[in-house]
NUPA-624000 format. One record per atom (N, C-alpha, C): residue number from 0; residue in three letters; atom name; x, y, z. Coordinates in pm, 1 decimal, decimal comma. Layout:
[rec NUM; 'ALA'; 'CA'; [X; Y; Z]]
...
***
This chain:
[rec 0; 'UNK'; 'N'; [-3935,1; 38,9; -6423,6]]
[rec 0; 'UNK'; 'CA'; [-3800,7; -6,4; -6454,8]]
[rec 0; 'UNK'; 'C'; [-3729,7; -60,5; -6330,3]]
[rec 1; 'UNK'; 'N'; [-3782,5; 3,9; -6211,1]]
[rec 1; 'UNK'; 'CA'; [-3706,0; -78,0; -6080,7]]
[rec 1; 'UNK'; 'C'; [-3700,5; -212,4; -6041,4]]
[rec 2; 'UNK'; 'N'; [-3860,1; -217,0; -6064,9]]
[rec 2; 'UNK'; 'CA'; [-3870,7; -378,9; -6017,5]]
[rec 2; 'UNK'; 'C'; [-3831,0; -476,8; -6115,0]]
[rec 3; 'UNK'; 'N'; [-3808,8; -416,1; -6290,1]]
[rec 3; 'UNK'; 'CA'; [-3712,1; -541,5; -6338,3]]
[rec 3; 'UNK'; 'C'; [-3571,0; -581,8; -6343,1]]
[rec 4; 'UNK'; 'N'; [-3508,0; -441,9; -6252,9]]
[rec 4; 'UNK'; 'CA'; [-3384,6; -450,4; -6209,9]]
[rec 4; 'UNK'; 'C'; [-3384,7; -541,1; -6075,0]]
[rec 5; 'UNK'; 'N'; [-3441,8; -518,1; -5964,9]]
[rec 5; 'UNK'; 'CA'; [-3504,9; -611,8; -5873,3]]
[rec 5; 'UNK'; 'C'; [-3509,3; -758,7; -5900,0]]
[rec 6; 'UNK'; 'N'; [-3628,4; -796,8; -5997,6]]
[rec 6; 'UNK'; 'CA'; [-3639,2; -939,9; -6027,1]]
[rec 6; 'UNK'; 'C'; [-3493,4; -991,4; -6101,4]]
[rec 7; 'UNK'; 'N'; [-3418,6; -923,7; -6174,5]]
[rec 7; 'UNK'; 'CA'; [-3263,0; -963,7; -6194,5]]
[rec 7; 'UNK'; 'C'; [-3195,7; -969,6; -6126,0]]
[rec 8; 'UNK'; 'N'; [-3195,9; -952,6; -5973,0]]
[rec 8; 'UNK'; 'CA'; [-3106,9; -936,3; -5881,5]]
[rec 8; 'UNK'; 'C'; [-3073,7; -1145,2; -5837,3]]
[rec 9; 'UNK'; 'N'; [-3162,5; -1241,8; -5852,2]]
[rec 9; 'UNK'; 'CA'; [-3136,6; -1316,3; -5808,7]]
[rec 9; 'UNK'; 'C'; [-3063,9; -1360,2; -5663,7]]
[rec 10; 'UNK'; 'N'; [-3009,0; -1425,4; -5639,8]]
[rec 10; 'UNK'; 'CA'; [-2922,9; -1498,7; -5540,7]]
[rec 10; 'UNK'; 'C'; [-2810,3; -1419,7; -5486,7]]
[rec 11; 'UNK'; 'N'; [-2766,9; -1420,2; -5410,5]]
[rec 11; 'UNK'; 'CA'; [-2631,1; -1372,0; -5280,9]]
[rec 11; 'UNK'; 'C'; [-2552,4; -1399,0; -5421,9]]
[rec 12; 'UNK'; 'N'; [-2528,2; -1566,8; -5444,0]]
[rec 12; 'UNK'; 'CA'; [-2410,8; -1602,9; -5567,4]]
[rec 12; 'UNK'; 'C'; [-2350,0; -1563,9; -5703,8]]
[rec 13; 'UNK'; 'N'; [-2524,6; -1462,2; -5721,7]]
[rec 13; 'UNK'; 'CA'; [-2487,2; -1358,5; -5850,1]]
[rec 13; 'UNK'; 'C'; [-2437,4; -1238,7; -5856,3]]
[rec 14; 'UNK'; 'N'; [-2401,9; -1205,9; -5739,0]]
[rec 14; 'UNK'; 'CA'; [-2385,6; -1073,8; -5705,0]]
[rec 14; 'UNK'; 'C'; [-2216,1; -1083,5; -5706,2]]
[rec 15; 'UNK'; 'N'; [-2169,5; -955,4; -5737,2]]
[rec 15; 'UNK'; 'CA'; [-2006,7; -933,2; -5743,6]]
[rec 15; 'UNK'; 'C'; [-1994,5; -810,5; -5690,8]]
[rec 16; 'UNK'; 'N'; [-1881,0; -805,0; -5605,7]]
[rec 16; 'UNK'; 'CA'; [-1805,7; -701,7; -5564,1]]
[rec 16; 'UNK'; 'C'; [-1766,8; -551,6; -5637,9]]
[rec 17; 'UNK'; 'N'; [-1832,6; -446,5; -5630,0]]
[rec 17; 'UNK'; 'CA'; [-1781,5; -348,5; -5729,9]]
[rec 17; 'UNK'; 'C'; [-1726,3; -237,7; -5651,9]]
[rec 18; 'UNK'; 'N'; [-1735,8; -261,9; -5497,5]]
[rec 18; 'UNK'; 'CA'; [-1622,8; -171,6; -5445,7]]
[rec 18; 'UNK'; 'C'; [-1604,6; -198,2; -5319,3]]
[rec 19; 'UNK'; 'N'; [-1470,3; -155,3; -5239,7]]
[rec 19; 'UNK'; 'CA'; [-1496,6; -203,8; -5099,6]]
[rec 19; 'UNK'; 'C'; [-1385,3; -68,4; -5040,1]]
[rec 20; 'UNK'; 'N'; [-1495,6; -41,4; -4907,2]]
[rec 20; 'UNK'; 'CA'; [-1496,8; 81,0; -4789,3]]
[rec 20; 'UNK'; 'C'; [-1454,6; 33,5; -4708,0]]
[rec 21; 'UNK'; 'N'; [-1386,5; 159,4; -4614,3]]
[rec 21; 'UNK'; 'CA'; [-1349,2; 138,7; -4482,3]]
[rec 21; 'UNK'; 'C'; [-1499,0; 202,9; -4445,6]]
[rec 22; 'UNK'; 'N'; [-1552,6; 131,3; -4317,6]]
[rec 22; 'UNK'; 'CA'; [-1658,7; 200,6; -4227,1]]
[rec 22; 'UNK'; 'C'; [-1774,6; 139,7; -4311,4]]
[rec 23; 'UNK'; 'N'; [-1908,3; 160,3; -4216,7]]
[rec 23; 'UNK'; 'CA'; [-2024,2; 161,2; -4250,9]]
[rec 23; 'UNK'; 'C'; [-2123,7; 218,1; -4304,8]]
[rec 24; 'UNK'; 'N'; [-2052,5; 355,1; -4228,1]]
[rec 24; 'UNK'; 'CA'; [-2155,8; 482,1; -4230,5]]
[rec 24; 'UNK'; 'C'; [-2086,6; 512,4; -4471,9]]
[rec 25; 'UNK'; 'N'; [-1964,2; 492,2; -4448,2]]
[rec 25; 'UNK'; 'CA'; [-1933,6; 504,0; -4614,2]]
[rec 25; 'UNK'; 'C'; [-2006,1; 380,0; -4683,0]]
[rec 26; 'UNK'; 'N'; [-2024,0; 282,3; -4632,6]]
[rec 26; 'UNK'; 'CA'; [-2080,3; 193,5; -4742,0]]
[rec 26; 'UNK'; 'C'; [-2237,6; 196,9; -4763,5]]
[rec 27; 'UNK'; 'N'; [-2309,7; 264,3; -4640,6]]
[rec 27; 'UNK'; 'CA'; [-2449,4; 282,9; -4636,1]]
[rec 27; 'UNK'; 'C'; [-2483,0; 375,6; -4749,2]]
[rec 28; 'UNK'; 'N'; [-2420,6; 515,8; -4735,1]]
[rec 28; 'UNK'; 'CA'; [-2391,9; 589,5; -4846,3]]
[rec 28; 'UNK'; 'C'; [-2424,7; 581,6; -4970,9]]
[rec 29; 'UNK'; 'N'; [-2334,5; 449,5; -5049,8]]
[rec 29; 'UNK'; 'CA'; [-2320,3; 406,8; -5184,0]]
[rec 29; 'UNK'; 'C'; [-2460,4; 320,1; -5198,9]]
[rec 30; 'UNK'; 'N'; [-2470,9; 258,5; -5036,4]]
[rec 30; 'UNK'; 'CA'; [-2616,9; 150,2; -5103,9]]
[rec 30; 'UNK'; 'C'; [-2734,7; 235,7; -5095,4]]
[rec 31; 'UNK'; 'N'; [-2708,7; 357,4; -5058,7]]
[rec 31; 'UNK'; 'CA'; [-2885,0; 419,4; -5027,8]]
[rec 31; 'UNK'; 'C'; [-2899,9; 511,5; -5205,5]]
[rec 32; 'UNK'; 'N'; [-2751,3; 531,8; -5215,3]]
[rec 32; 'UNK'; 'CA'; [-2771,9; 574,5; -5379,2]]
[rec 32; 'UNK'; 'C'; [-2796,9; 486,8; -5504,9]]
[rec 33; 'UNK'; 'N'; [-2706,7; 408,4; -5473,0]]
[rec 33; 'UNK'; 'CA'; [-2721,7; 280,9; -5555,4]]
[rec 33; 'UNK'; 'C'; [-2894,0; 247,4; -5543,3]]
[rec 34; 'UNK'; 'N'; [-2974,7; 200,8; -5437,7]]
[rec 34; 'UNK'; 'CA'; [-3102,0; 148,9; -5441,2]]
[rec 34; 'UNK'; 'C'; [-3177,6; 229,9; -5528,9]]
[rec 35; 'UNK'; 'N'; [-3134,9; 406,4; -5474,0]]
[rec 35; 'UNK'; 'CA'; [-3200,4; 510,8; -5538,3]]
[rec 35; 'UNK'; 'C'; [-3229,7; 495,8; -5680,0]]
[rec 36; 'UNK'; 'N'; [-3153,7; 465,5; -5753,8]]
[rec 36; 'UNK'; 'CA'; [-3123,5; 465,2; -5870,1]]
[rec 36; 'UNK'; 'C'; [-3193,5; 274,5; -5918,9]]
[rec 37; 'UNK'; 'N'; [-3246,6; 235,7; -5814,7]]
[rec 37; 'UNK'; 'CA'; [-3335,4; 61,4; -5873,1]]
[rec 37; 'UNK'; 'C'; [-3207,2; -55,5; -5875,6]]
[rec 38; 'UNK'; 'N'; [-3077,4; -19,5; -5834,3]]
[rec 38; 'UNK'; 'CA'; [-2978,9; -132,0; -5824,6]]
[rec 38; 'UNK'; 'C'; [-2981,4; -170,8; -5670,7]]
[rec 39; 'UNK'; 'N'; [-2996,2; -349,0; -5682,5]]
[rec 39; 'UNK'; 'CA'; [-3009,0; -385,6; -5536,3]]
[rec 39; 'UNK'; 'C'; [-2876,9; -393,1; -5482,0]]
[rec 40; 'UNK'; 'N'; [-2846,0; -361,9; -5317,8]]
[rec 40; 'UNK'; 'CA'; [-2754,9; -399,2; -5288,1]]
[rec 40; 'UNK'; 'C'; [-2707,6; -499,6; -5147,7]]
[rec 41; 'UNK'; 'N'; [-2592,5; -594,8; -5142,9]]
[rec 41; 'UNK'; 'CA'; [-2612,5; -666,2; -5060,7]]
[rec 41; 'UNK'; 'C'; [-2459,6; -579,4; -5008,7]]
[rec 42; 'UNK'; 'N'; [-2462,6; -589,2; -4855,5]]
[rec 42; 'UNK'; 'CA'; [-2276,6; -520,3; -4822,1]]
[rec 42; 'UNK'; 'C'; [-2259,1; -659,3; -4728,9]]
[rec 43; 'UNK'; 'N'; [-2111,8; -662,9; -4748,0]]
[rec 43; 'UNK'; 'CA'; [-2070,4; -763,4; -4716,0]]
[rec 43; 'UNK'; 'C'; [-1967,4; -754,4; -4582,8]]
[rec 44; 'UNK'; 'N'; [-1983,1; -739,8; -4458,7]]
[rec 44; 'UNK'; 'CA'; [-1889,0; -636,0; -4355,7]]
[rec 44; 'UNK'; 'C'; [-1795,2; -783,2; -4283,7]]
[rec 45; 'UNK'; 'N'; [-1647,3; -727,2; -4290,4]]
[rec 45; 'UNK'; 'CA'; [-1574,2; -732,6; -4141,3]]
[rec 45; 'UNK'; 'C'; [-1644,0; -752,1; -4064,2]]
[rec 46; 'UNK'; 'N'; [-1615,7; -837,8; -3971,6]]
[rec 46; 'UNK'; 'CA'; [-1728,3; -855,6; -3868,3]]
[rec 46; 'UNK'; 'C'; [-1679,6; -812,8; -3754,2]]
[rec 47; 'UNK'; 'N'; [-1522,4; -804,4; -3692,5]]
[rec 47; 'UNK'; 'CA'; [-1443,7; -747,1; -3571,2]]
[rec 47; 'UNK'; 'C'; [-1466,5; -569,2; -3597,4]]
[rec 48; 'UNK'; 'N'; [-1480,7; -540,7; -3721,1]]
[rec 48; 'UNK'; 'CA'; [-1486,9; -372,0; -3710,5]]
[rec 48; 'UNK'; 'C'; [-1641,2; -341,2; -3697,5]]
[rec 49; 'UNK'; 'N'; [-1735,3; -411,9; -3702,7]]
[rec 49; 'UNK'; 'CA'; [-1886,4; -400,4; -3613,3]]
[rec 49; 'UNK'; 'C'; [-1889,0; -417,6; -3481,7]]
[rec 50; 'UNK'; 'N'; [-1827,3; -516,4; -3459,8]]
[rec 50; 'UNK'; 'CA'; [-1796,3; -525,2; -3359,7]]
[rec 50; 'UNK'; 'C'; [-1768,9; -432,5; -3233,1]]
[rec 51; 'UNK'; 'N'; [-1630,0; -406,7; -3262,5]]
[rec 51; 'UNK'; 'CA'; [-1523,3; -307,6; -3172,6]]
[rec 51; 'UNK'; 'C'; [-1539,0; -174,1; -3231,5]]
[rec 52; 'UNK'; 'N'; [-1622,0; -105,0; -3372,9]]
[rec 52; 'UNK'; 'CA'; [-1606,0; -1,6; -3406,2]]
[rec 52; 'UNK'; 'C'; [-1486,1; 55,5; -3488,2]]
[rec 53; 'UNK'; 'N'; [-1412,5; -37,8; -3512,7]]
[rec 53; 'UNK'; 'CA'; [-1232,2; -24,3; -3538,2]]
[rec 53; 'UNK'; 'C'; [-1236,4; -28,5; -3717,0]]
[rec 54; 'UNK'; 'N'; [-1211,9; 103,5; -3767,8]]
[rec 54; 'UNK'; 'CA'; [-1185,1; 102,1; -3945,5]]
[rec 54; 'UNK'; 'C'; [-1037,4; 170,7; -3977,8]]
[rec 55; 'UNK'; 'N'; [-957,2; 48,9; -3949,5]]
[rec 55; 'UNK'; 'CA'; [-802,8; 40,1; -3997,6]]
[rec 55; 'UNK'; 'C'; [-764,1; -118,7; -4029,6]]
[rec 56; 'UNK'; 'N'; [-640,2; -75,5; -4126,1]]
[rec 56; 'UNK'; 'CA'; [-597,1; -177,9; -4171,8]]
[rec 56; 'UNK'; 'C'; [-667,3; -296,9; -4212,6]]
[rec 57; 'UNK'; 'N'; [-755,9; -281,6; -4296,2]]
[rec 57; 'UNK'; 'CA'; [-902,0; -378,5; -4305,6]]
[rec 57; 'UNK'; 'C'; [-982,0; -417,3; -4235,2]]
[rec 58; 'UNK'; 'N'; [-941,3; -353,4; -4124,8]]
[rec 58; 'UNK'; 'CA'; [-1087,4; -397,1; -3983,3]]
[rec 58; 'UNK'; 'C'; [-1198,6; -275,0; -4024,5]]
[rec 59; 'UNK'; 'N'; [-1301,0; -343,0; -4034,2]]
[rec 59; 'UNK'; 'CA'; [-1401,5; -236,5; -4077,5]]
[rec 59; 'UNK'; 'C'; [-1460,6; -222,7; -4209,2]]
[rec 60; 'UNK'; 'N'; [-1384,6; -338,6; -4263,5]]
[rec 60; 'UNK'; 'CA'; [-1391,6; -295,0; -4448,0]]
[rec 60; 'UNK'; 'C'; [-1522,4; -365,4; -4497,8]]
[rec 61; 'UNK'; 'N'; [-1571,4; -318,7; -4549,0]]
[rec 61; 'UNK'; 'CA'; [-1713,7; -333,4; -4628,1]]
[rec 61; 'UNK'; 'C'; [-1713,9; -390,1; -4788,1]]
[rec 62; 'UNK'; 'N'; [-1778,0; -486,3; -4808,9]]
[rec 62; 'UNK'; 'CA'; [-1764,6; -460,8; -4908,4]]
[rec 62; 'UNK'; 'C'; [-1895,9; -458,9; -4973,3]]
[rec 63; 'UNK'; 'N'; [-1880,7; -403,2; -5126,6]]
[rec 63; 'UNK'; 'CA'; [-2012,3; -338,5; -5205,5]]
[rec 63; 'UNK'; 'C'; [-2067,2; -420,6; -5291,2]]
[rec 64; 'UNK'; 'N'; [-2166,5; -495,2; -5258,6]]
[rec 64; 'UNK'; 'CA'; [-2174,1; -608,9; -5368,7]]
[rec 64; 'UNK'; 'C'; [-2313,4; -607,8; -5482,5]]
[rec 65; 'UNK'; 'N'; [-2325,7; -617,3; -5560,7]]
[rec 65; 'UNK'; 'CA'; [-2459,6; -594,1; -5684,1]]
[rec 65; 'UNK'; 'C'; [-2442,3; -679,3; -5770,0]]
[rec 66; 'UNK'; 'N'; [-2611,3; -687,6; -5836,5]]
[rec 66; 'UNK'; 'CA'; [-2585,7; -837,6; -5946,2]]
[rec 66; 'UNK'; 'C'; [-2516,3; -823,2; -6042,7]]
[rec 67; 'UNK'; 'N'; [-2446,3; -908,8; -6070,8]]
[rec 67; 'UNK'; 'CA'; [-2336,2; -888,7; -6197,5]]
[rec 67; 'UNK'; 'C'; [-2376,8; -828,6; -6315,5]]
[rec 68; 'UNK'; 'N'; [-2510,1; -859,8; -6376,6]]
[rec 68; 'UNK'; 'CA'; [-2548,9; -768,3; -6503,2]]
[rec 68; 'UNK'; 'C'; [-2564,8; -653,6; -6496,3]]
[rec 69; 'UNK'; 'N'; [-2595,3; -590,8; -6334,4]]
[rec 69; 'UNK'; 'CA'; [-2560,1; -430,3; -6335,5]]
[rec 69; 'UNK'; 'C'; [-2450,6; -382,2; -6284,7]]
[rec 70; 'UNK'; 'N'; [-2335,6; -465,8; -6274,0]]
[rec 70; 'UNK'; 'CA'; [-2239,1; -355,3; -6195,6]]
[rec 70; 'UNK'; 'C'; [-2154,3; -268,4; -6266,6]]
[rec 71; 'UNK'; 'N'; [-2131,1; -294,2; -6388,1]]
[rec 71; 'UNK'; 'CA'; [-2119,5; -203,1; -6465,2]]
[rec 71; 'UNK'; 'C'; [-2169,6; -46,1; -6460,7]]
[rec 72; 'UNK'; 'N'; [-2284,9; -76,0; -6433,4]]
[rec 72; 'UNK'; 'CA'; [-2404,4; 84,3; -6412,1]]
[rec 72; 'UNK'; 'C'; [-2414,7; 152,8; -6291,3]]
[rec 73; 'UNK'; 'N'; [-2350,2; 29,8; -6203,3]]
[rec 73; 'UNK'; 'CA'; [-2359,4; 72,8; -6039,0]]
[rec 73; 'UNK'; 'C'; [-2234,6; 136,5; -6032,2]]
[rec 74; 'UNK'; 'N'; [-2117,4; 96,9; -6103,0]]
[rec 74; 'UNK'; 'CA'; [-1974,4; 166,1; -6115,6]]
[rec 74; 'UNK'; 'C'; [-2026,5; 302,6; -6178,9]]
[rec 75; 'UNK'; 'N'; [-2069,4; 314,8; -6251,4]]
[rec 75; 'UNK'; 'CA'; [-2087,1; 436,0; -6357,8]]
[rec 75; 'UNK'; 'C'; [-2186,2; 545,0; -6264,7]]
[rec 76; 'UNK'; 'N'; [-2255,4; 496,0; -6163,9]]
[rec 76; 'UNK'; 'CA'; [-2312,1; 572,0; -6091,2]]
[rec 76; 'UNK'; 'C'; [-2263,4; 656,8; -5964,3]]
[rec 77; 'UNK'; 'N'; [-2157,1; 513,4; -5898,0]]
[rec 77; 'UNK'; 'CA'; [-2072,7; 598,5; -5758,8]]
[rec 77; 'UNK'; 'C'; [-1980,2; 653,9; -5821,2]]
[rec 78; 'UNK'; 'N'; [-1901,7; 656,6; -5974,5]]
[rec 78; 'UNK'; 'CA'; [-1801,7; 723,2; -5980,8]]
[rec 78; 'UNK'; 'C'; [-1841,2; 885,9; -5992,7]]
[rec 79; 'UNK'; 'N'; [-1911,4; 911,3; -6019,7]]
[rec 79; 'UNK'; 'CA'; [-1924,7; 1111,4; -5948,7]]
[rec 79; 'UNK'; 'C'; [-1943,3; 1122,3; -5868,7]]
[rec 80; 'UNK'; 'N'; [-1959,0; 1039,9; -5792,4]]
[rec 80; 'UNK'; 'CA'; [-1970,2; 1072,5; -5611,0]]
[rec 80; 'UNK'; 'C'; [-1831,6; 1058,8; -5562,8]]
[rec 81; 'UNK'; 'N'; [-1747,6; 957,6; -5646,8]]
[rec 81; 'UNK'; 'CA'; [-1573,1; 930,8; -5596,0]]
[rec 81; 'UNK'; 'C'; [-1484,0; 1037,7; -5659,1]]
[rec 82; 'UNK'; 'N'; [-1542,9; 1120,7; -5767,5]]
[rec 82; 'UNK'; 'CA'; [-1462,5; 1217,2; -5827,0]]
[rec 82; 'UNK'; 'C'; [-1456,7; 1374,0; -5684,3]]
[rec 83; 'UNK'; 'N'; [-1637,0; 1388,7; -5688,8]]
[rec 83; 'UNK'; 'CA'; [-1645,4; 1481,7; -5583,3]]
[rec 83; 'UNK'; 'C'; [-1599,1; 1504,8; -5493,2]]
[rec 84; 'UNK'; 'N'; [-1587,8; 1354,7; -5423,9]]
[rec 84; 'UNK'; 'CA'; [-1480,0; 1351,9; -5336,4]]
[rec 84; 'UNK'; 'C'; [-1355,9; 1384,3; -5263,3]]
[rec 85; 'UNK'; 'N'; [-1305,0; 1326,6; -5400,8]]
[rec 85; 'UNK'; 'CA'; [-1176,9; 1346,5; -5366,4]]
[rec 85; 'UNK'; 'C'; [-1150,0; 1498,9; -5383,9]]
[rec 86; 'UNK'; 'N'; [-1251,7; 1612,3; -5455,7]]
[rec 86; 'UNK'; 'CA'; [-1192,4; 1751,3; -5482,9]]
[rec 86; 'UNK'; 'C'; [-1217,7; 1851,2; -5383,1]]
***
């Protein structure tokens, strides 16, 4: 089942935004679970907060990007990790 989630992944251009982090070390996180689970992911970074190390005020911000026919499932997957979270 992975690799036909894989071969759907297509192009950079199909892919949509389904969440966006401050930091790296948080967006690595979501993509090492996300992969876990057979959804590809591309992150899309700030380039001054790689840079300088700096995660404020959108310096640093990441964003979470997956192919559009799964992000639906990729939402449905980090949200118990965003509930845990926050408790």
């Amino acid at each position: 089942m992975q690799d036909s989630k894989k071969e759907q992944s297509g192009r950079k251009s199909d892919f949509v935004v389904i969440k966006i982090v401050q930091g790296e070390a948080s967006a690595n996180i979501i993509k090492c679970h996300l992969e876990s689970e057979g959804i590809p992911v591309y992150l899309k970074y700030e380039s001054a907060g790689i840079i300088y190390g700096i995660i404020a005020d959108g310096i640093g911000e990441v964003r979470i990007l997956v192919p559009k026919d799964l992000a639906e499932e990729a939402r449905r997957i980090i949200e118990p990790r965003e509930t845990e979270d926050e408790a």
